[in-house]
Structure formats: C-alpha cells, structure tokens
OpenMM code with the backbone's topology and positions (N, CA, C; nanometers):
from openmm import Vec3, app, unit

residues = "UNK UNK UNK UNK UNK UNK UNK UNK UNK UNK UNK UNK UNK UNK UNK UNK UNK UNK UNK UNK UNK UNK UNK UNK UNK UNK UNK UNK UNK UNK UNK UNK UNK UNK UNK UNK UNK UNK UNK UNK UNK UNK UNK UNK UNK UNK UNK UNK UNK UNK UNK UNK UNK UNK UNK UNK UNK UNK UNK UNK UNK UNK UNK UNK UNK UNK UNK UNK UNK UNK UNK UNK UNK UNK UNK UNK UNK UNK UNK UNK".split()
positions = [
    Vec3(-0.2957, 1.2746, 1.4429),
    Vec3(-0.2978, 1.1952, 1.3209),
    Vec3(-0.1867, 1.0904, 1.3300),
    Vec3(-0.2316, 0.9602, 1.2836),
    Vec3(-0.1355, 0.9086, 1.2626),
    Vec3(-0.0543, 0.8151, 1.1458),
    Vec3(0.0698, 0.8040, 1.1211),
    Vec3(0.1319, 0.7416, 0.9854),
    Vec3(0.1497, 0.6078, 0.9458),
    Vec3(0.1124, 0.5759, 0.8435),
    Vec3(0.1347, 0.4459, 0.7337),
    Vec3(0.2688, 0.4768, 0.6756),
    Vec3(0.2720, 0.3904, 0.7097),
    Vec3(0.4885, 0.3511, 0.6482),
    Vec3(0.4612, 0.2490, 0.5131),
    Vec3(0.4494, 0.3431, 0.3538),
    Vec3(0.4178, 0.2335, 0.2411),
    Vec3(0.5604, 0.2154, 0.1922),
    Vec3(0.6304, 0.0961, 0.1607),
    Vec3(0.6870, 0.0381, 0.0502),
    Vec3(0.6621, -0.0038, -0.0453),
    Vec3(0.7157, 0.0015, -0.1362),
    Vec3(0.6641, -0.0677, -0.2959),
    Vec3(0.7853, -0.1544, -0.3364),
    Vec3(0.7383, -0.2419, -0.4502),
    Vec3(0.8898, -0.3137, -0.4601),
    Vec3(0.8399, -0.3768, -0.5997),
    Vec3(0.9710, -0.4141, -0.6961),
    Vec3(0.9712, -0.4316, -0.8266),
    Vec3(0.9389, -0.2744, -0.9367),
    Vec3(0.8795, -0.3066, -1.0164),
    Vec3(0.8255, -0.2021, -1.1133),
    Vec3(0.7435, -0.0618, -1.0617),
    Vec3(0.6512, -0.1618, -0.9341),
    Vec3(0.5650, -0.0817, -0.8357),
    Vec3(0.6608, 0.0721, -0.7934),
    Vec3(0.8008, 0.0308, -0.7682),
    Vec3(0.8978, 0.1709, -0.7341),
    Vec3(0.9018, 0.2516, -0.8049),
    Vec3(0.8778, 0.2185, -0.9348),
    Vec3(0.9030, 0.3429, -1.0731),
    Vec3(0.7543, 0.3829, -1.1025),
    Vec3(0.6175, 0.3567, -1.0120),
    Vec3(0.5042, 0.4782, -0.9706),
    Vec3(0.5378, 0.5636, -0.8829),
    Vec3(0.5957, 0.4658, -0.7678),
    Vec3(0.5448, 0.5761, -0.6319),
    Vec3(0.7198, 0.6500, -0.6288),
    Vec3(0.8142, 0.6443, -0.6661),
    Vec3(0.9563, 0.7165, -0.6725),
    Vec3(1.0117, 0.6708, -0.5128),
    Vec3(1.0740, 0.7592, -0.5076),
    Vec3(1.1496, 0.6854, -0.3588),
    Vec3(1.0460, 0.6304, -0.2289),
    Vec3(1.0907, 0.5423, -0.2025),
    Vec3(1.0168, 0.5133, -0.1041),
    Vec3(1.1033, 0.4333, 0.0526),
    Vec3(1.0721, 0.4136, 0.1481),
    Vec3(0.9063, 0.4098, 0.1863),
    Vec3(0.8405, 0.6125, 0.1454),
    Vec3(0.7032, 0.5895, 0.1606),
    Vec3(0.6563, 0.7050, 0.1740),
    Vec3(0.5776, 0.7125, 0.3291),
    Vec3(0.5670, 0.8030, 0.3801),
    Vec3(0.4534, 0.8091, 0.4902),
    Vec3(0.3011, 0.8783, 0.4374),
    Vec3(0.1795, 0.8164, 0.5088),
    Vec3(0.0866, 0.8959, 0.4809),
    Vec3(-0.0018, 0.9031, 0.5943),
    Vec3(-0.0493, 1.0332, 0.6365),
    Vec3(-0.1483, 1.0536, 0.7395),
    Vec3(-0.2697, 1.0013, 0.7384),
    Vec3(-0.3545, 0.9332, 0.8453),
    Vec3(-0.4521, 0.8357, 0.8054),
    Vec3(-0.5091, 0.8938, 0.9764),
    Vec3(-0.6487, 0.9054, 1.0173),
    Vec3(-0.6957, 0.8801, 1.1277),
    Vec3(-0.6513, 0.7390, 1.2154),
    Vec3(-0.7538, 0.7092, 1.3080),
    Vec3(-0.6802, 0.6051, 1.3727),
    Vec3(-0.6899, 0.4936, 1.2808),
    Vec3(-0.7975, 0.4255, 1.2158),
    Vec3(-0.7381, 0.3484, 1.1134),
    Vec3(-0.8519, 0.4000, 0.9949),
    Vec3(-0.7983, 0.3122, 0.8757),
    Vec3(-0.9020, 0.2625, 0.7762),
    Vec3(-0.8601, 0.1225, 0.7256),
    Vec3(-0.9754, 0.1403, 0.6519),
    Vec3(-1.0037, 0.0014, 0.5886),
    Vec3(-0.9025, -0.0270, 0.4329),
    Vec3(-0.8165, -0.0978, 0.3974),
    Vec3(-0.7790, -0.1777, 0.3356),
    Vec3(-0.8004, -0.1100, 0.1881),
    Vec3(-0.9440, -0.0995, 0.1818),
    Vec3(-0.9779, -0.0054, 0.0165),
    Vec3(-0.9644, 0.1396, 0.0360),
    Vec3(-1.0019, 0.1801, 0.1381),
    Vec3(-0.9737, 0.3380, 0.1160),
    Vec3(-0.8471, 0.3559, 0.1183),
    Vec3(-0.7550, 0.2597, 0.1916),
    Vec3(-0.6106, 0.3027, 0.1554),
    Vec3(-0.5592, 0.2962, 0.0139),
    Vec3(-0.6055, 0.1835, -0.0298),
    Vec3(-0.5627, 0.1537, -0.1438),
    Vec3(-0.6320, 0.2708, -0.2591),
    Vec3(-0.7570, 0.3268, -0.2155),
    Vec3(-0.7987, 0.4320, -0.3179),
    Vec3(-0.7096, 0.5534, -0.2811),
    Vec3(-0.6880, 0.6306, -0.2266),
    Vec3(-0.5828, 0.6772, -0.1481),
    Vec3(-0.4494, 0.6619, -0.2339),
    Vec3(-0.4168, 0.5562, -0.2370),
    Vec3(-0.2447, 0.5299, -0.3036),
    Vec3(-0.3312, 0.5908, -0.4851),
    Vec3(-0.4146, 0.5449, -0.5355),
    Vec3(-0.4633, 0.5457, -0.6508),
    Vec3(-0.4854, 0.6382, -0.6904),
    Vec3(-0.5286, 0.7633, -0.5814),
    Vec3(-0.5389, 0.8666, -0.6006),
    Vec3(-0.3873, 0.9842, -0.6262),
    Vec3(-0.3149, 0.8891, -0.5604),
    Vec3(-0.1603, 0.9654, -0.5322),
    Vec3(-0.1138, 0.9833, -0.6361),
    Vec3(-0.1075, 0.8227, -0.7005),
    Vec3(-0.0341, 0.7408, -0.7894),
    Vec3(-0.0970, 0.6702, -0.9224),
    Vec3(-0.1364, 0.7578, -0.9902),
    Vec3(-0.2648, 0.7030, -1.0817),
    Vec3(-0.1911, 0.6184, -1.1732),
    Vec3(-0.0796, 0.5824, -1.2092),
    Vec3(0.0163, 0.4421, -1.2432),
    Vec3(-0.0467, 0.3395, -1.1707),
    Vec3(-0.0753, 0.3132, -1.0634),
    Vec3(-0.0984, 0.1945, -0.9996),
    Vec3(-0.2489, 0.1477, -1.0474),
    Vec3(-0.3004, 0.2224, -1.1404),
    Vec3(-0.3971, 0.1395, -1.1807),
    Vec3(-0.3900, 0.0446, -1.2610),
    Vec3(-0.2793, 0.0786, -1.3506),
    Vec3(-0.2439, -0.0152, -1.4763),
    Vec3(-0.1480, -0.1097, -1.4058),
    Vec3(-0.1479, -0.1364, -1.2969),
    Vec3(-0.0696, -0.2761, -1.2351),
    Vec3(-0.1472, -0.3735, -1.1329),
    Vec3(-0.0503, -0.4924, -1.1455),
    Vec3(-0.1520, -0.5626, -1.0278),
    Vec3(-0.0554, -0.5938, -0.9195),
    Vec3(-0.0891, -0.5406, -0.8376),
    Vec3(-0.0468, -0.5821, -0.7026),
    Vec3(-0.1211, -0.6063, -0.5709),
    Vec3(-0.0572, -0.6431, -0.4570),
    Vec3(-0.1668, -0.6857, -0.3198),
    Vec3(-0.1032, -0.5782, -0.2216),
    Vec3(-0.1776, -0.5601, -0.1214),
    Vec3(-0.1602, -0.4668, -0.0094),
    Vec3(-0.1240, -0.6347, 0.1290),
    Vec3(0.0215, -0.5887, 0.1336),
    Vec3(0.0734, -0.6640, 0.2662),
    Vec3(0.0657, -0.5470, 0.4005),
    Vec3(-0.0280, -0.5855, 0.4771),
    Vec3(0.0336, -0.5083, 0.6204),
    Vec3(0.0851, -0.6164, 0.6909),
    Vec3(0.1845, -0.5408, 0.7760),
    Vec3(0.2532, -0.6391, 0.8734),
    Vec3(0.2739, -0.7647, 0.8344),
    Vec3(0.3143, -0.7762, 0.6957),
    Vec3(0.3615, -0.8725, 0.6637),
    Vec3(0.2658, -1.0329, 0.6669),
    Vec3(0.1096, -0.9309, 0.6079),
    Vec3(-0.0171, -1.0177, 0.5990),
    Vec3(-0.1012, -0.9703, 0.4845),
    Vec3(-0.1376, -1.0424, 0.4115),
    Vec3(-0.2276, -0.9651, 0.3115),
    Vec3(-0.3570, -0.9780, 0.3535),
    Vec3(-0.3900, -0.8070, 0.2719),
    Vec3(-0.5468, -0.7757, 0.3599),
    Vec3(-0.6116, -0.7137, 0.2233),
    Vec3(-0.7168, -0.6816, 0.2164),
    Vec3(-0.8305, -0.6503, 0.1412),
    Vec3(-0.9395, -0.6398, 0.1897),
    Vec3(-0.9940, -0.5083, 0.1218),
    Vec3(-1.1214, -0.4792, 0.0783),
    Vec3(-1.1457, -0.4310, 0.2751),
    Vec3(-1.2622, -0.4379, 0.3325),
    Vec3(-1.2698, -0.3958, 0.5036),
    Vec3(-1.1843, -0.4320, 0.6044),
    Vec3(-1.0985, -0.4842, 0.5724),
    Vec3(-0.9975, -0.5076, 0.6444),
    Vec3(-0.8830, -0.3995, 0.7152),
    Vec3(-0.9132, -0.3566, 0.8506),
    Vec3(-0.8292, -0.2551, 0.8980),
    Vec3(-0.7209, -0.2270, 0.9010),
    Vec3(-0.6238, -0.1252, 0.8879),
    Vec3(-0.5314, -0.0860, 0.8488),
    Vec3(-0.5083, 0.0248, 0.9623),
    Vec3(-0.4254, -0.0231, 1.0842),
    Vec3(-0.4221, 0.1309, 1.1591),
    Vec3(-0.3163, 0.1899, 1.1188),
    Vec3(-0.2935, 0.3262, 1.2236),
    Vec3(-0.1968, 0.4145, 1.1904),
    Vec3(-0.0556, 0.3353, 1.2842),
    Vec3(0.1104, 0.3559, 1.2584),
    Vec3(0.1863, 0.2668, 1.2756),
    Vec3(0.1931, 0.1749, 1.2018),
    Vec3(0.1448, 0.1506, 1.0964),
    Vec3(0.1186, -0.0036, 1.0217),
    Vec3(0.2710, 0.0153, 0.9514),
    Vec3(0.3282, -0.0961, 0.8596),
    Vec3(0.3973, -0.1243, 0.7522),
    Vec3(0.3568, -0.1472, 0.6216),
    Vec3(0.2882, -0.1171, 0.5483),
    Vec3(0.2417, -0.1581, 0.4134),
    Vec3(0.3333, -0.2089, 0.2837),
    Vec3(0.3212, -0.3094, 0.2689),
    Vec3(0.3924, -0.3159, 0.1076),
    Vec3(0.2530, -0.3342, 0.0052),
    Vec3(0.3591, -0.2642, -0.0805),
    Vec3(0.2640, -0.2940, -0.1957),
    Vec3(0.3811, -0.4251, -0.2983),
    Vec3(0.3034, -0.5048, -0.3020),
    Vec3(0.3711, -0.6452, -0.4130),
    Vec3(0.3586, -0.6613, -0.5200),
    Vec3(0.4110, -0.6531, -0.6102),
    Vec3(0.3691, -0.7153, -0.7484),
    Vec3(0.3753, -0.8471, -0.7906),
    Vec3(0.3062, -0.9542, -0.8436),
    Vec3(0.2718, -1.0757, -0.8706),
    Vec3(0.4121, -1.1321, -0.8847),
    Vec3(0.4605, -1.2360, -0.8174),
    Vec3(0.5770, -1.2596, -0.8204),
    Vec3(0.5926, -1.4345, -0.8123),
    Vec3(0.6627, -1.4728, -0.8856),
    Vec3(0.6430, -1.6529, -0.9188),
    Vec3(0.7593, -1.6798, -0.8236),
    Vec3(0.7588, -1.8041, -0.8553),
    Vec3(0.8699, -1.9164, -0.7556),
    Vec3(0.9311, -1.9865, -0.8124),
    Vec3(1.0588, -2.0687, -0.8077),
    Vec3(1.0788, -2.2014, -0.8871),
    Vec3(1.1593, -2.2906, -0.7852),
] * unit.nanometer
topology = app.Topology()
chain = topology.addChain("A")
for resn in residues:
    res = topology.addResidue(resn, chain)
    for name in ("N", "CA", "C"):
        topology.addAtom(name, app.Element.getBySymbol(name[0]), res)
C-alpha cells in the first residue's frame, strides 16, 4: 500500500486537526475518490470550499492521484 501526504491550511486545519495526515491509497486514485475519502473522514469539509492541489497542481474530478503524492487542501484565498 501506498501513502498520500494531506495538508490543509487556513480554517480547513480546524476539520482535519493536526496535520499533515497520511492515508493509505492503492497505487493510485482518481482526484474524487480522494476527495470522497477526506469527506468521509472529515464530514466538516462539506460545509467548505476548497481545491485539491497535488504536487503543487490543481486536479479534479478523474484526475490521478498516486501513492507518494503531496496534497493540499486550499481554501479560496484573494490577492491584492
């Protein structure tokens, strides 16, 4: 088996509690089952909006996700 390394950051930290977390995943999945997965963990994260960064890329929906990855989870965040 192998591990997903998730971070969260902003508000997102006060669902998932300390983090990073690790989670066991076959060789990969796809983008939504991870994210159903966290939803399932963390049923807070429904009432937020955030994006799934791997490797410092945002991915969605069939988009693969292997094991070794980095995940953040982001919350909507402005600029000035």
């Amino acid at each position: 088996m192998n591990t997903i390394r998730v971070c969260a950051f902003g508000p997102l930290t006060e669902i998932i509690g300390e983090v990073p977390i690790e989670l066991g995943v076959e060789l990969s999945v796809s983008a939504a089952d991870l994210q159903s997965e966290l939803l399932r963990r963390f049923p807070g994260l429904g009432e937020r909006q955030y994006r799934l960064a791997v490797d410092e890329r945002f991915v969605e929906g069939e988009e693969r996700v292997g094991g070794g990855s980095e995940v953040a989870l982001l919350p909507p965040f402005g600029g000035g």
